[in-house]
N, C-alpha and C positions, 0 to 999 in steps of 0.2 A: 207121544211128544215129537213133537215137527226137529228136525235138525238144519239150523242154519251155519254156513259160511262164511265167516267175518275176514276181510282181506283187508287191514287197518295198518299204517304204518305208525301215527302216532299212538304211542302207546296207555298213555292217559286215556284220549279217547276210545281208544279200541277196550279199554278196562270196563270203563264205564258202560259204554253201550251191551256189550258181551252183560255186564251185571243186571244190567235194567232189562234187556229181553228177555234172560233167564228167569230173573224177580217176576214181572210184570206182564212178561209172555207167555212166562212158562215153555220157552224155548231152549233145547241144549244146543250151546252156540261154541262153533269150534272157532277160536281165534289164532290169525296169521299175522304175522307183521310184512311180506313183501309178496311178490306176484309168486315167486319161484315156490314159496312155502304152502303158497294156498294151490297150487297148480298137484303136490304132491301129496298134498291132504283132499283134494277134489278126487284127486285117482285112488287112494286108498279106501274110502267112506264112502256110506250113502247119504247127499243132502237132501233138503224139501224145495231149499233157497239160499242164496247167494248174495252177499252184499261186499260188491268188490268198492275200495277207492280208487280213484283215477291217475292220479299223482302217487306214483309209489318206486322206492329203486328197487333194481334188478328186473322186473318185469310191471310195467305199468297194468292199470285196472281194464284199456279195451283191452289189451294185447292177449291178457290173462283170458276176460271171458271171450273171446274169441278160441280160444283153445281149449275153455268150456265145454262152449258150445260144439265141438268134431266131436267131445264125449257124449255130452244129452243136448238133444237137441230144444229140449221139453223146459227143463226145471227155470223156474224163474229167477231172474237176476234184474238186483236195481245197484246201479252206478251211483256213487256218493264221490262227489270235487269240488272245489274252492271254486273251480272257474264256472262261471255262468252265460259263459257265449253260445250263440245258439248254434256255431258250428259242431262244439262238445256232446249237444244236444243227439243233435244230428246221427253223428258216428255212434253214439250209444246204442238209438234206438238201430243203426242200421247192423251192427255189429251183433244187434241179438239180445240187447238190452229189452225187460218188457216195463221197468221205472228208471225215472233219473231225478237225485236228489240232492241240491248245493246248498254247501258250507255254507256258515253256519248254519243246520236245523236245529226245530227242538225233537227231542227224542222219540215225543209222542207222536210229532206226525210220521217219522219212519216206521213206527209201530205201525199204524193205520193201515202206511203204504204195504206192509208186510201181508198182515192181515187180510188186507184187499186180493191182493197176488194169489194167495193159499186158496182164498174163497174161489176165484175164478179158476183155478187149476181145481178145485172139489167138483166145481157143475160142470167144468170141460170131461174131466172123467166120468162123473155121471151120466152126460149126455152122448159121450161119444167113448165106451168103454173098446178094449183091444182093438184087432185089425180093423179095418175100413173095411166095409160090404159096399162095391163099387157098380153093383146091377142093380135097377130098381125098375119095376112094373108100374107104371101109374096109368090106372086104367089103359086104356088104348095107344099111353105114350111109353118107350122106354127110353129111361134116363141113365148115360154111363159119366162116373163122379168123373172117371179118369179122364178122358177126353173133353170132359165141360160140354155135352151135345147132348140133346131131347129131341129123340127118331118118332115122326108121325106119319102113317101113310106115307112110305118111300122121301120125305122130305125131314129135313134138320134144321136144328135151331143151336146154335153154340151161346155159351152160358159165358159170363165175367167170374172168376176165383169166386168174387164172391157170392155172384146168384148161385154157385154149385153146391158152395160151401151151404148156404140156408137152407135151396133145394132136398140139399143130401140129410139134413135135419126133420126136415119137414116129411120125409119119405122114412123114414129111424121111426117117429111116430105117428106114421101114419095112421087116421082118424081117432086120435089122441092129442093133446092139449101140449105144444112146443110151448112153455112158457115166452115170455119175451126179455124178462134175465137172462135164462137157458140159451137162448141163440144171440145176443148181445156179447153177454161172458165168454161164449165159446168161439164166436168169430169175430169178435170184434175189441173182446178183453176188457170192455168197459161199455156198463151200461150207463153211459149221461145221455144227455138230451138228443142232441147231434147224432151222436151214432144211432139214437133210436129212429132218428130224421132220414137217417141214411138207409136205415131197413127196410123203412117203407116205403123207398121208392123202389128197392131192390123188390119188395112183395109185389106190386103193381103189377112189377116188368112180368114177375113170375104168373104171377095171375092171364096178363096177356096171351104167353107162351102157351100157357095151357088152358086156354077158352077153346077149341072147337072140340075137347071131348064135353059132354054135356055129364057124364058120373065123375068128373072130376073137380073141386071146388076148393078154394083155402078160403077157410071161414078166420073173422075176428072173435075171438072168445074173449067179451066184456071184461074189461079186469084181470085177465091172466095172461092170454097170446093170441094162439094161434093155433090152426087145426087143419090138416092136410084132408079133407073129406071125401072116400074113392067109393062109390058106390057098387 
């Protein structure tokens, strides 16, 4: 059973919500009424997820997961306020926020957004379990994740975050089948349209990089992804 953090000042609402994901989630949900209370129940317990309010006394909802976040850098947090500006927006996502969700919703879609979180933290661990393996062979090229650079015959090529990030995927299963959930979820945290638009210009570029070894190849596997092919 998943544990969630409910950081609710109203307390009707916080009853309610706490009952339904418990009910309906099947989630044991620890509930806070202010920032100070959930900051001391975050350090004592282990959560899955975090659903801080933004408007709250004593310590507000960024302020809290900002200080979260110095604890896990990981565990997902979505932001729930009445305001709807898109500077609120903003500061959520930048603060470390990975949902943001404005008064009033219905229940069910914070379920959803729950649900969605937990799933993308399941394939990010899937795909990318303990430390980081930062050397990779790929045929005649070597690729280090650390530096973002692919060494070929005495010349380099440096990578964007993100071609590293797919790169460093693509090489984890090398001549095995990267789904395209599997690298969506894990670098990108949502597989919709657009981000899948954005992958493949990112694959392209990757593809480019690595044309003059001729055993090296990223094939499209019909209906599932992707496949690093090193001969």
């Amino acid at each position: 059973m998943k544990r969630i953090l409910l950081v609710e000042d109203d307390p009707n609402l916080g009853l309610l919500l706490q009952d339904y994901l418990q009910l309906k989630g099947k989630f044991d949900v620890v509930l806070c009424v202010d920032g100070e209370e959930g900051l001391r129940a975050f350090s004592k317990q282990e959560f899955d997820l975090c659903i801080l309010d933004v408007m709250m006394p004593k310590k507000d909802g960024f302020t809290l997961g900002k200080e979260i976040r110095k604890i896990n850098q990981d565990i997902p947090i979505i932001f729930a306020t009445a305001k709807a500006m898109i500077e609120d927006k903003a500061s959520a996502y930048d603060l470390g926020g990975d949902d943001y969700i404005t008064k009033p919703f219905r229940i069910e879609e914070l379920l959803l957004r729950i649900n969605a979180l937990l799933k993308r933290v399941a394939v990010k661990e899937h795909v990318d379990p303990g430390p980081a393996q930062t050397q990779f062979q790929i045929g005649d090229y070597t690729f280090d994740y650390t530096t973002q650079l692919i060494h070929y015959q005495g010349m380099q090529q440096k990578l964007s975050t993100k071609e590293a990030e797919l790169l460093r995927l693509l090489c984890m299963k090398k001549n095995a089948v990267l789904t395209r959930e599997e690298a969506l979820l894990s670098i990108w945290h949502d597989d919709n349209y657009f981000n899948g638009r954005s992958m493949d210009v990112f694959l392209s570029k990757l593809r480019k990089y690595l044309r003059d070894d001729p055993k090296v190849e990223i094939l499209n596997v019909h209906g599932k992804g992707y496949k690093l092919l090193v001969n």
